[in-house]
LUMDOLUM-789280 format. One record per residue (C-alpha): residue in three letters; x, y, z. Coordinates in steps of 0.5 Angstrom, whole numbers, plus 500, padded with zeros to 3 digits. Each point is the difference from the previous one (the first is absolute). Example, Ala and Ser with C-alpha at 12.3 -4.5 7.8 and 13.67 -1.06 7.14 Angstrom:
2
R   rest    c1    c2    c3
R    ALA   525   491   516
R    SER   502   507   498
This chain:
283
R   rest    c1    c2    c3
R    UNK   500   500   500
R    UNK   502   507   498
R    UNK   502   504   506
R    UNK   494   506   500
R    UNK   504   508   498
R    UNK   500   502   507
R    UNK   505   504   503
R    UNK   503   495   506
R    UNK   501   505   505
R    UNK   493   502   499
R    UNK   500   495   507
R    UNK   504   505   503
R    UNK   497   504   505
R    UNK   503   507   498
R    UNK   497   500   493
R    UNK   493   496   502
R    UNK   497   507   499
R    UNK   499   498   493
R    UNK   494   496   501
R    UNK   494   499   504
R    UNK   492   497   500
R    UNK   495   500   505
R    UNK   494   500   500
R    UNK   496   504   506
R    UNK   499   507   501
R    UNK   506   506   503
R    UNK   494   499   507
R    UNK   501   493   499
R    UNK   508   501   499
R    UNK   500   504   507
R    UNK   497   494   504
R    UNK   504   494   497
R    UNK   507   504   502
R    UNK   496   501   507
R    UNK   498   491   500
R    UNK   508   500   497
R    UNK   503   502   507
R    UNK   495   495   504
R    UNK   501   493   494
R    UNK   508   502   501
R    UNK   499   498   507
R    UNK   497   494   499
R    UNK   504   493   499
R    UNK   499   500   492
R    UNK   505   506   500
R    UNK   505   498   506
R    UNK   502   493   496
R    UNK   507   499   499
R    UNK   499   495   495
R    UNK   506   500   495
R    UNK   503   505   504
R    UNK   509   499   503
R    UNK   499   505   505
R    UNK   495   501   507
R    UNK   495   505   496
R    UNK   495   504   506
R    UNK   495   502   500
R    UNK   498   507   497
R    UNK   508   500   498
R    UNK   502   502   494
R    UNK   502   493   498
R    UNK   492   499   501
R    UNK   498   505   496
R    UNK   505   498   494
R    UNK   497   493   501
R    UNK   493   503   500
R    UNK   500   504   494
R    UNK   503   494   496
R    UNK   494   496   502
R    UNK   495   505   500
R    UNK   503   501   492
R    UNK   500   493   498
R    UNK   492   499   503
R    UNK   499   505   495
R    UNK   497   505   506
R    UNK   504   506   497
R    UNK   497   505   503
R    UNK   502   498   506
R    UNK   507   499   498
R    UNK   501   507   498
R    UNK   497   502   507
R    UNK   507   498   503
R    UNK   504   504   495
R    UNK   501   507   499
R    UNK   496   500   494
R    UNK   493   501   504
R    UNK   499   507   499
R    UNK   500   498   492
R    UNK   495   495   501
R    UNK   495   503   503
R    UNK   497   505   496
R    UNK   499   494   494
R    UNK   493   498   499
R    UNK   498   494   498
R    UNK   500   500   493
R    UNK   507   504   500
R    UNK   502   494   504
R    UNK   498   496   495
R    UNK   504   502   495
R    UNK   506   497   504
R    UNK   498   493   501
R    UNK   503   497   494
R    UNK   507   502   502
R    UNK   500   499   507
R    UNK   497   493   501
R    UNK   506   499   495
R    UNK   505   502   505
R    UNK   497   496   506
R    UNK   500   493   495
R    UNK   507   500   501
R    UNK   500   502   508
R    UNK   503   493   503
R    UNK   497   496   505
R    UNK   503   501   505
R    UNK   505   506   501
R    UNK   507   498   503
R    UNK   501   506   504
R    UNK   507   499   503
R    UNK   502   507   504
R    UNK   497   506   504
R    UNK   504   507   502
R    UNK   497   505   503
R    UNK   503   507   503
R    UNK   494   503   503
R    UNK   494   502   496
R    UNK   504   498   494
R    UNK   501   492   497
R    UNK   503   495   495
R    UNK   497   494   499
R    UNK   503   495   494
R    UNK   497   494   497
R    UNK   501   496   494
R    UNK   496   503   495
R    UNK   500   499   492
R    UNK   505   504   497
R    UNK   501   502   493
R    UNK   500   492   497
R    UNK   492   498   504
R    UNK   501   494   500
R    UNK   507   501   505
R    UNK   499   503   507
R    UNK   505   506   502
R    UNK   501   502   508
R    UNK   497   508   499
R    UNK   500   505   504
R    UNK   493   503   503
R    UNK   501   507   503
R    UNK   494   501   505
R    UNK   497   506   506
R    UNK   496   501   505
R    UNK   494   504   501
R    UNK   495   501   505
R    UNK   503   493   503
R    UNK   499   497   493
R    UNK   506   497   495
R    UNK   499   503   494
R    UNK   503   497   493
R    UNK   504   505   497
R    UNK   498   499   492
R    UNK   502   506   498
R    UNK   506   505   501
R    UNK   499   507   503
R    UNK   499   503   495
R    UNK   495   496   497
R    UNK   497   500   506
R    UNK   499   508   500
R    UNK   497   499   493
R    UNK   495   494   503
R    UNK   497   505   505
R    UNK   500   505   495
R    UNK   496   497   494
R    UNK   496   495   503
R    UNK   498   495   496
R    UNK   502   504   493
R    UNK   508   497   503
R    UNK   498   493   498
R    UNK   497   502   492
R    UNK   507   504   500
R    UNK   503   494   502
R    UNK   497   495   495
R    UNK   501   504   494
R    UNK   507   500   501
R    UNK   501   493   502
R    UNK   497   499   494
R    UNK   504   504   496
R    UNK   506   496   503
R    UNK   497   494   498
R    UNK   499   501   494
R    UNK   506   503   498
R    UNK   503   493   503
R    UNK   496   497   496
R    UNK   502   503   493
R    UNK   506   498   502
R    UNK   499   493   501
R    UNK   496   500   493
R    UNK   506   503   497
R    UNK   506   494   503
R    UNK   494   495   499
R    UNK   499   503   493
R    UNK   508   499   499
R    UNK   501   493   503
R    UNK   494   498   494
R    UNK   504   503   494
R    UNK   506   495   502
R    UNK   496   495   500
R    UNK   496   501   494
R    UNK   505   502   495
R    UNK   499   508   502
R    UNK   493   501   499
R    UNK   495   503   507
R    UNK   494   497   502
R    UNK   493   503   502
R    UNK   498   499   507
R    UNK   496   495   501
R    UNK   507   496   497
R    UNK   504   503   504
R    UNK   496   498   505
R    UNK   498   492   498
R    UNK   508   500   500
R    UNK   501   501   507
R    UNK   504   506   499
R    UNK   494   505   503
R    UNK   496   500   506
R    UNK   492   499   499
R    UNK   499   507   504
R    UNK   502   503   493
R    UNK   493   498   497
R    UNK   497   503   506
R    UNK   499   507   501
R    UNK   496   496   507
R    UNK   506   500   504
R    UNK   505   505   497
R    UNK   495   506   498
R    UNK   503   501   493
R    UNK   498   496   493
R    UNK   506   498   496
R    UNK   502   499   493
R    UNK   504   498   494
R    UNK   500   503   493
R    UNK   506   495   496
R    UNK   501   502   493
R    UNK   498   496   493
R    UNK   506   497   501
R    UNK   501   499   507
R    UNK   506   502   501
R    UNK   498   507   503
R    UNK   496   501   506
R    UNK   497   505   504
R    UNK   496   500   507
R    UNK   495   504   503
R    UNK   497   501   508
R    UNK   494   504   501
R    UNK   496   501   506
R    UNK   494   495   502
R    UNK   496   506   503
R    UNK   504   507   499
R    UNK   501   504   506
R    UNK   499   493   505
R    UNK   504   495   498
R    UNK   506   504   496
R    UNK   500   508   496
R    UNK   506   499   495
R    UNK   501   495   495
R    UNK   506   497   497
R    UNK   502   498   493
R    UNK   507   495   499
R    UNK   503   500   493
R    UNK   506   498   496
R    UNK   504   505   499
R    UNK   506   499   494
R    UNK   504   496   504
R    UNK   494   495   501
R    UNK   500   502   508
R    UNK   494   502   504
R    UNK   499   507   501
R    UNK   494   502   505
R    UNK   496   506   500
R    UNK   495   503   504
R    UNK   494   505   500
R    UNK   493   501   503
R    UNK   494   501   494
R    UNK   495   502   506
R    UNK   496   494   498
């Protein structure tokens, strides 16, 4: 199976602001952080199960734990309770938080099911959990950092720096559309890329011409995402020549202004090497 075009460190705390889904109203968001506080206390949010160190109660260590398995149960918007994401989120209607649903459940399928959490630092109201998590390869676990602090006697998940955190409080919910758009924008420009080396690789392999999509596809050398604007936010192309023997790629936004503004064009230059181009058209 073709591994889904999804950036890995999406799994990251520091960069879960890209997606979201829910579905209950901002009055039913206050009370779920309110039954949040009163869950954390119980067994279900106490276990150690996959654990290497002692995790306490309400530790920082408990809440890196809880969020994994509040994330990968798919109960995402108590998951961005306990980050410091939440001035985000709450703001978002329900249909607005629907919007996101697609690509953030596609970040809790790979949340292992268990979370080795194997260190906990904490120098007053700050701390530093580490646990092994996937890293740039999804199918491999790395031991990465979890930054947290406390407030109001609660650890809170640090998923965004301080300037992003001054950006959250200031915009609202408009913070995530932003975030969207560029992560989409980056994906696709990967994925150009990634048509370029695969178009490459198939011209060696069969006497110089290109392929379209679909055959770039069928032999191995793109990911399914590409004939999805689903999971990426862009619909892509590919235009060959008469002969097959030039190409050219485009990726347009699904939804122009939600899921990407700027569209991206690949041509052959006269060197047969791939230049990138840019422009937003405003539709």
């Amino acid at each position: 199976m073709k591994k889904r075009f999804t950036k890995s460190y999406l799994l990251l705390p520091t960069l879960l602001a890209v997606v979201f889904a829910a579905g209950c109203s901002v009055e039913a968001t206050k009370a779920t952080a309110a039954e949040f506080k009163k869950a954390a206390r119980s067994e279900a949010f106490t276990t150690t199960k996959g654990a290497t160190i002692t995790i306490e109660p309400n530790s920082p260590a408990d809440t890196v734990r809880a969020f994994y398995k509040l994330l990968r149960d798919k109960k995402f918007r108590e998951a961005i309770f306990l980050t410091n994401l939440r001035p985000a989120i709450e703001g978002l209607t329900d249909a607005e938080l629907k919007e996101f649903q697609v690509d953030f459940e596609s970040i809790a399928a790979v949340v292992p099911a268990e979370i080795e959490i194997n260190g906990e630092i904490v120098s007053g109201d700050a701390a530093t959990v580490t646990a092994k998590l996937p890293g740039q390869d999804e199918d491999k676990l790395e031991i990465q950092e979890i930054k947290l602090r406390k407030e109001d006697g609660v650890w809170v998940i640090l998923s965004a720096d301080g300037d992003s955190e001054k950006m959250i409080k200031r915009e609202g919910k408009n913070y995530f559309y932003a975030l969207r758009i560029e992560t989409h924008e980056e994906e696709a420009k990967k994925m150009l890329d990634r048509i370029s080396k695969a178009q490459m690789v198939y011209a060696i392999q069969n006497g110089g011409l290109y392929a379209d999509i679909p055959d770039l596809t069928k032999a191995g050398l793109l990911p399914d995402d590409v004939v999805s604007s689903d999971s990426t936010g862009y619909a892509y192309s590919v235009k060959l020549s008469s002969d097959k023997k030039k190409y050219s790629a485009e990726a347009v936004p699904a939804v122009y202004g939600k899921t990407g503004k700027l569209s991206f064009t690949v041509e052959l230059n006269d060197k047969r090497q791939p230049h990138l181009a840019s422009k937003d058209y405003g539709k």
